[in-house]
N, C-alpha and C positions, 0 to 999 in steps of 0.2 A: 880561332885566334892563335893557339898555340902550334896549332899545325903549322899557320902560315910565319909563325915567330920562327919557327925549324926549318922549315922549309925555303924560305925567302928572308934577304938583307936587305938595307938598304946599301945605295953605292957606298957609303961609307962603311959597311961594315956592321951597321947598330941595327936592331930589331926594328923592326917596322913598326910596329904598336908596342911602346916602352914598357908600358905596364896593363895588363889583360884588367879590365874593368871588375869581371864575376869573380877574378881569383879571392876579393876580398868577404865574397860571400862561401867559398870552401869550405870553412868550418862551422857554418851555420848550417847548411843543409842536413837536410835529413838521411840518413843512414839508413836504406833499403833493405828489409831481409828477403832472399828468396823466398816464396811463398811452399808450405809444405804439407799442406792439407791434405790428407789421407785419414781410411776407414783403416783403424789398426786392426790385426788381422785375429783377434781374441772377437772384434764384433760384426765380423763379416754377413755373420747367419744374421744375426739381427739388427740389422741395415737392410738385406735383404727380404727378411720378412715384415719390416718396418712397410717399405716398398710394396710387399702385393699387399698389405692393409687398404695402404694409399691408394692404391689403382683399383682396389675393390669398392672404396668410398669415392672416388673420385665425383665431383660435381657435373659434369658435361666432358665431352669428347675432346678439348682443348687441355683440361686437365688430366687426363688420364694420358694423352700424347704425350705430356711432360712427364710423370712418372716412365713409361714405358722409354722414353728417348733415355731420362738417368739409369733404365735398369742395364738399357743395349751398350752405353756408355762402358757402366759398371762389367761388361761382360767379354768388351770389345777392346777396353782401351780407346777407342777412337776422341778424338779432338770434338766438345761441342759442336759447333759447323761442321765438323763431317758427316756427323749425326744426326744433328739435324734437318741438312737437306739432304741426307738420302731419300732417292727416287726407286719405285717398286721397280724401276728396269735397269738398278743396281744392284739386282739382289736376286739369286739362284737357289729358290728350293726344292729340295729333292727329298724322297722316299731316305733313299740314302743319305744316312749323313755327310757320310767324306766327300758327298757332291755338293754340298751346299756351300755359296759365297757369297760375296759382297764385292762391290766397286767401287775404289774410290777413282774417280777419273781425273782430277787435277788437288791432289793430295799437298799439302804444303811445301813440300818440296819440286814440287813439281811434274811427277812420275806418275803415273799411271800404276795402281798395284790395285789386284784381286787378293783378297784376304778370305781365309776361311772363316766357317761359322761355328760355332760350338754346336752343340745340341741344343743346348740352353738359351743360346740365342736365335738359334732357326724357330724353334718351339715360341719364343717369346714373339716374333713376326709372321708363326704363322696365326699366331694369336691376335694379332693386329687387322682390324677392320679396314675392310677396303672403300673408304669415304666417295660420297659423289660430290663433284662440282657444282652449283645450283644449274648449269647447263646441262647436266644428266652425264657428261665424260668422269670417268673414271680420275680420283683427285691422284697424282702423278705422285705425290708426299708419302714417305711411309709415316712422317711423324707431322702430320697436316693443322693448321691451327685459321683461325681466325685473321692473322698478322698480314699485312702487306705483300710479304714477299711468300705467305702461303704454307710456310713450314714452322715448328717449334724453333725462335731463335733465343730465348733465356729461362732456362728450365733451374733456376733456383728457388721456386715455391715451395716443387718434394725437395732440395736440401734443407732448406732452412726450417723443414717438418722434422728432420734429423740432429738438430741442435742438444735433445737431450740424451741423447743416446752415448 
């Protein structure tokens, strides 16, 4: 409404809608902070050994996806969903480290970029089981789960293990 108050007159000259309805709710609304959740970097180690606790206790294959998908996160930077549906034929390991990647193929922006791996996180995938399908193919997921769409898509169970840290 206020666009089209700027944008567009009426023939006479006066705003098209006199007075914007919501302006009267302005001061009511709530006041958003950006969100700014971060491991401060004094508890880094112990966040991360929090993590292979977890993945060591872990209760079945669904759970331990989840930790593994937050440690790849934690190692990677990557976006939840990128991480979570990475597929084993996005992902390059090698003997060598400096050859080992990663694919994101339709990345939020919308660009195609290979990204390297750490040591710590090739290590971490090659550490990862390579699941079967119940049709006997190879499960395509590097973080495979139970869900619908076949991959880990809400891994806040290990955060919210991390509450008192």
């Amino acid at each position: 409404m206020n666009f089209a108050n700027r944008r567009f007159k009426r023939a006479d000259g006066l705003l098209l809608i006199p007075h914007n309805p919501v302006h009267a709710m302005k001061d009511e609304w709530k006041k958003f902070e950006p969100r700014s959740r971060h491991v401060e970097i004094d508890k880094v180690g112990q966040v991360w050994n929090r993590f292979t606790e977890l993945r060591l206790a872990a209760r079945d294959a669904n759970a331990r996806s989840g930790v593994d998908l937050v440690r790849f996160l934690l190692l990677t930077g990557a976006r939840k969903g990128e991480g979570g549906s990475l597929r084993w034929d996005q992902v390059h390991l090698s003997d060598d480290a400096a050859q080992c990647w990663w694919h994101l193929p339709n990345p939020k922006n919308g660009n195609p970029v290979w990204l390297p791996l750490s040591s710590q996180a090739a290590d971490l995938l090659r550490e990862r089981p390579r699941a079967k399908l119940p049709d006997g193919t190879d499960e395509p997921h590097v973080f495979p789960s139970n869900s619908r769409c076949g991959h880990i898509t809400d891994a806040r169970a290990p955060l919210e293990r991390l509450r008192d840290i």
